[in-house]
N, C-alpha and C positions, 0 to 999 in steps of 0.2 A: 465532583463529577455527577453530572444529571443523570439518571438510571438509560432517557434515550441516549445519551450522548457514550456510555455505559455499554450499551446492547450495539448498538453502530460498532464501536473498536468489537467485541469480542466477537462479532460477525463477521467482519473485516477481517480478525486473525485469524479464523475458523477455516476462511476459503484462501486467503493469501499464502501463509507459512505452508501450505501442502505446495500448493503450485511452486514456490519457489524453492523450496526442496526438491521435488522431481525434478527442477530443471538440472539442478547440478549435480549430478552422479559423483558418488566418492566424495562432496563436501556436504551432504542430505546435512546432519545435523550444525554443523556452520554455517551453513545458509539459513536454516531454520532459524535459529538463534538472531542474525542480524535481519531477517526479514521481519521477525517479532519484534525487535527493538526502534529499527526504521521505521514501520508500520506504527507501532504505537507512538510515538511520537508526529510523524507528519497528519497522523487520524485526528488525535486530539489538538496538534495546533489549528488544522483545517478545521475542525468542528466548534472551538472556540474564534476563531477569524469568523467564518461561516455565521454562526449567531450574529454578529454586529456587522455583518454586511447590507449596505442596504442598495437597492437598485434592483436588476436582476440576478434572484440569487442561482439561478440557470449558468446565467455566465462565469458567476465565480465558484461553483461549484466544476465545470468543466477545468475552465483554467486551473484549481486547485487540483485537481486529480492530476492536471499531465504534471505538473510543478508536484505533486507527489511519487508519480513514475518516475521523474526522473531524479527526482533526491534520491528514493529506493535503490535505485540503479545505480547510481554511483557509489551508495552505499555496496553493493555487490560486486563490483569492480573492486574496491578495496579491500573485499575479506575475503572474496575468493582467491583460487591458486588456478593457476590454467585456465582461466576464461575471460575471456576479454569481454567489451564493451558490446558486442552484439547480444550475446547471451543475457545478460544482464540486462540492457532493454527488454528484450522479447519475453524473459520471467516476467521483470518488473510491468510491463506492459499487459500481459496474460493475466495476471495477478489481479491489479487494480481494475481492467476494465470486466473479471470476474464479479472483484466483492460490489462494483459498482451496479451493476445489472443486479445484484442479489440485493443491496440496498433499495433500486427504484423499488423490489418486488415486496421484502421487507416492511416498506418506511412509507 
């Protein structure tokens, strides 16, 4: 792992795993837990995809982000307890387009 590609994920955890924590009340550390496991995972497959992409990488970074929302989020649908599919977008959703804006500032 590249040290940028390194500082990208633990930036991305930094601001992700809070938001998606607050959003679930009574499951904070169960969310936190799969929102750091989801997260690291779809960060480093997009950031290794990402490198060998060629065209614009504008577009497939967009396109990767929402195809990251929404893997996250279903990831939250299935660990959560009493929260359905709304909640779980709008963390997921809140989340990525946080660390996203924090990365254009970043990077």
């Amino acid at each position: 792992m590249t040290p940028s590609i390194a500082s990208a994920l633990a930036l991305t955890l930094v601001i992700e795993v809070p938001i998606v924590a607050l959003s679930y009340p009574g499951e904070r550390f169960r969310l936190a837990g799969a929102c750091a496991v989801a997260t690291s995972v779809t960060n480093l497959v997009m950031n290794a995809w990402l490198s060998r992409a060629s065209g614009s990488y504008d577009i497939y970074l967009l396109g990767s982000e929402i195809g990251a929302s929404l893997i996250e989020a279903v990831v939250y649908v299935a660990v959560s307890r009493g929260h359905g599919v709304g909640t779980a977008l709008v963390a997921s959703g809140l989340a990525n387009a946080a660390s996203f804006a924090a990365g254009l500032i970043a990077f």
